[in-house]
C-alpha positions in Angstrom: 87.4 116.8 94.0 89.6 113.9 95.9 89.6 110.7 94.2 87.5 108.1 96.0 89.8 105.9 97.1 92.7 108.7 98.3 90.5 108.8 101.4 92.1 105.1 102.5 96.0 106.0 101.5 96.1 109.1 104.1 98.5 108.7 106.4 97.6 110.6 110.0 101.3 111.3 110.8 101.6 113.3 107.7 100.9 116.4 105.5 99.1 115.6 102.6 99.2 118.2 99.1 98.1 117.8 95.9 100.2 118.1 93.0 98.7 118.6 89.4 100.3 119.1 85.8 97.8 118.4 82.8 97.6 114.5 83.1 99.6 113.6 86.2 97.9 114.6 90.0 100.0 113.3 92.7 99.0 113.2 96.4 101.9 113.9 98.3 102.7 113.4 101.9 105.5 114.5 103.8 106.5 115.1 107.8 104.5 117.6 109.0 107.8 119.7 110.1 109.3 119.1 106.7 106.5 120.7 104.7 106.3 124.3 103.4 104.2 126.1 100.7 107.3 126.7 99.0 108.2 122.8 99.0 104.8 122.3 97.0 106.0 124.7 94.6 109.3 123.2 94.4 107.8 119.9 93.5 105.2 121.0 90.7 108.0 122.9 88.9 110.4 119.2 89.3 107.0 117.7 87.6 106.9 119.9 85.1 110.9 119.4 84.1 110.2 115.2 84.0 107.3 115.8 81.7 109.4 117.9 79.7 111.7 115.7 79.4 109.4 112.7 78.8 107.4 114.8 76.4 110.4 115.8 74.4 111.8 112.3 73.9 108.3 111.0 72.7 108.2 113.8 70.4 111.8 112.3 68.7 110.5 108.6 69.1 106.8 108.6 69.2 107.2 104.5 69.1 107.6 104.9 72.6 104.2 106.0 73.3 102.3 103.7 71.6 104.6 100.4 71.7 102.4 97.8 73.6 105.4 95.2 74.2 109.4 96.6 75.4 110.5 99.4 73.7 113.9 99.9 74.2 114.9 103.6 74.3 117.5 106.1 72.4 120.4 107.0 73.2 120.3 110.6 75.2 117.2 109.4 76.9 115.8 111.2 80.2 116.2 108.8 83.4 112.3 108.4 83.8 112.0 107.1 80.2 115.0 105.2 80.5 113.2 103.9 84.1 110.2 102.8 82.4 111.6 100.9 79.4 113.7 98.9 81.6 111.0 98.1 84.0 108.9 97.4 81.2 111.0 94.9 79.4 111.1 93.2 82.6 107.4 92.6 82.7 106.7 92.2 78.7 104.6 95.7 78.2 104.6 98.8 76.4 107.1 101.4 78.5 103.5 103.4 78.9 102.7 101.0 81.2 105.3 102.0 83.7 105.0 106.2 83.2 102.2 106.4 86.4 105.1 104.1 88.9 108.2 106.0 86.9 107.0 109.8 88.0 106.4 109.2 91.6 109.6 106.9 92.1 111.3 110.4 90.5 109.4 112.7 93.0 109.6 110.5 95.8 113.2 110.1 95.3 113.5 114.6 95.1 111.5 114.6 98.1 113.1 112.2 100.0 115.8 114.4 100.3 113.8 116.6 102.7 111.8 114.0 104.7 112.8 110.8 106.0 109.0 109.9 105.3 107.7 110.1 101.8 104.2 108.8 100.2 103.5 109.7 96.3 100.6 108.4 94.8 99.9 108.6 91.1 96.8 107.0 90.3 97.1 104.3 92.1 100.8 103.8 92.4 102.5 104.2 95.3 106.5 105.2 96.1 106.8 105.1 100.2 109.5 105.7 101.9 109.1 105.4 106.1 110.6 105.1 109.0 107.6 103.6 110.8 105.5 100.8 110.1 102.0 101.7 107.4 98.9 100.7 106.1 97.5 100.9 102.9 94.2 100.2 102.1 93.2 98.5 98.5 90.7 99.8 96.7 88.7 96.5 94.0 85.9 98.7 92.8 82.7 96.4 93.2 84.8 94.0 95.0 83.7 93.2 98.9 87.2 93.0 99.9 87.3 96.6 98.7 88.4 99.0 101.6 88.3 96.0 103.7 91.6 94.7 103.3 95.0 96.6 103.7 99.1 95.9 102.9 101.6 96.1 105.6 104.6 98.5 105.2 107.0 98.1 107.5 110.6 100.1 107.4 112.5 97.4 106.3 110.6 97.1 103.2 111.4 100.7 101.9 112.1 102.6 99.6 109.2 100.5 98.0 107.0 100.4 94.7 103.1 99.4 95.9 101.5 100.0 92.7 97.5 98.5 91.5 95.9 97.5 88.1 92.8 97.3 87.1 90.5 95.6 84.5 87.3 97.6 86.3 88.7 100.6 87.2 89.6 103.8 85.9 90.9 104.9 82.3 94.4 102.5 81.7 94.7 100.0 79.1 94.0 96.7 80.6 93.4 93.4 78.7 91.8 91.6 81.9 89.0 91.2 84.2 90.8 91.4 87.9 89.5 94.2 90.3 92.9 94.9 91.2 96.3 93.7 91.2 98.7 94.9 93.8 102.5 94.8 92.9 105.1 95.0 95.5 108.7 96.1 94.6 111.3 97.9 95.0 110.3 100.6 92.5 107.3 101.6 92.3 108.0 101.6 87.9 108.7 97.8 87.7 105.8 97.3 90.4 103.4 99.3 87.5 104.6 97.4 85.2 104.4 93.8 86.5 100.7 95.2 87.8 99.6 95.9 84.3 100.8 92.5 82.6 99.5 90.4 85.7 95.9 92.2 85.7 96.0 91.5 81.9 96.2 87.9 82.9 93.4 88.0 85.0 89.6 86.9 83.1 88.0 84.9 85.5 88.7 83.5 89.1 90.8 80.8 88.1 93.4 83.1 86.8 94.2 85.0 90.1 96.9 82.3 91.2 98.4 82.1 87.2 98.7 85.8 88.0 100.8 86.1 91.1 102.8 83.7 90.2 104.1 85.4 86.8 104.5 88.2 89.1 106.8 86.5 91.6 109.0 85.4 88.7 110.0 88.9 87.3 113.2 89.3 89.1 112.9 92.2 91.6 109.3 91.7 92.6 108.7 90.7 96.6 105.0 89.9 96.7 101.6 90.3 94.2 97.9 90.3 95.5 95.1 89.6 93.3 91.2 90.2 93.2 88.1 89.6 91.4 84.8 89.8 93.0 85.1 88.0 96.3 88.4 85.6 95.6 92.0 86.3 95.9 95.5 85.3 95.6 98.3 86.5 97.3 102.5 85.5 97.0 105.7 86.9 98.5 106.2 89.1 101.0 102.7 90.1 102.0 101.1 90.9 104.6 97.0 91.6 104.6 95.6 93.2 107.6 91.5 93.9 108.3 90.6 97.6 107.8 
């Protein structure tokens, strides 16, 4: 069954497939004259490879997996560990915190070889890559500015990282109260990151601004949106638009 809030990141120009190995499901979408059934496959098996890899390394440093501040990694490291403990380190989390942002910046990075137009979401974190301008909705839970509020993408502002945290929603360590916190970035691991230690941030209203602002101070991060119930606080380079 589709997660909920997947209904709100479809994009009309595009093919849409899913992509699922054990713990990470993907939605992909793609050009509609770029995509094939033998581009899904080629995709899941380029999953499978980065978890490999990413499972392997734990296995030799399980430190990794558990570390809840920066964790810097071995030498002989895959790329998407590597990725995550430098975006971590940035932000002041455990490199786990980045591993939803890492994959899809990897797959959207393989895929944009094929499409000039790229979306890969991973629970909530978003690599997009497009040559026309996008919406995508943000989905608070509870919130009333669930589904009622979207983010601008425009060209310009891609390859980008759009990732959301969330001290209501879903399964992922968080250490706050906010309904979602929206990272934008350049990568869609650092924007993961910087999501998970500004939504930890977050345990009442007053806290939304204190939250963005951290945010805007980890160097590479263009804009932050925050939520909790019906307030919100938004910095940098955004750009809300009514759904």
């Amino acid at each position: 069954m589709e997660r909920t809030y997947r209904r709100q990141l479809r994009q009309e120009d595009l093919t849409h497939f899913q992509v699922v190995v054990r713990q990470t499901d993907l939605l992909i979408g793609v050009r509609r004259d770029r995509f094939t059934p033998a581009l899904a496959r080629e995709v899941e098996r380029y999953v499978q490879e980065l978890r490999r890899g990413l499972e392997s390394y734990i296995a030799g440093d399980p430190a990794f997996l558990h570390a809840m501040e920066p964790h810097p990694v071995r030498s002989g490291a895959p790329p998407v560990a590597a990725d995550m403990a430098a975006a971590a380190a940035l932000a002041g989390v455990g490199p786990m915190a980045a591993v939803a942002g890492a994959i899809a910046d990897h797959v959207g990075r393989f895929l944009a070889r094929y499409s000039r137009d790229v979306f890969v979401e991973n629970g909530g974190d978003l690599f997009i890559k497009s040559a026309r301008r996008r919406l995508v909705g943000i989905y608070a839970g509870d919130s009333p500015l669930s589904n009622r509020i979207g983010v601008e993408v425009t060209p310009g502002m891609t390859p980008l990282g759009l990732c959301t945290s969330s001290g209501t929603i879903g399964h992922s360590v968080s250490f706050g109260t906010a309904d979602a916190v929206t990272i934008l970035a350049p990568s869609a691991a650092l924007a993961d990151a910087v999501a998970t230690a500004a939504a930890n941030r977050v345990k009442k209203p007053a806290d939304l601004a204190g939250a963005v602002e951290f945010a805007l101070s980890v160097a590479g991060v263009t804009g932050a949106l925050a939520i909790i119930g019906d307030d919100l606080a938004v910095k940098g380079q955004v750009r809300l638009v009514p759904l």
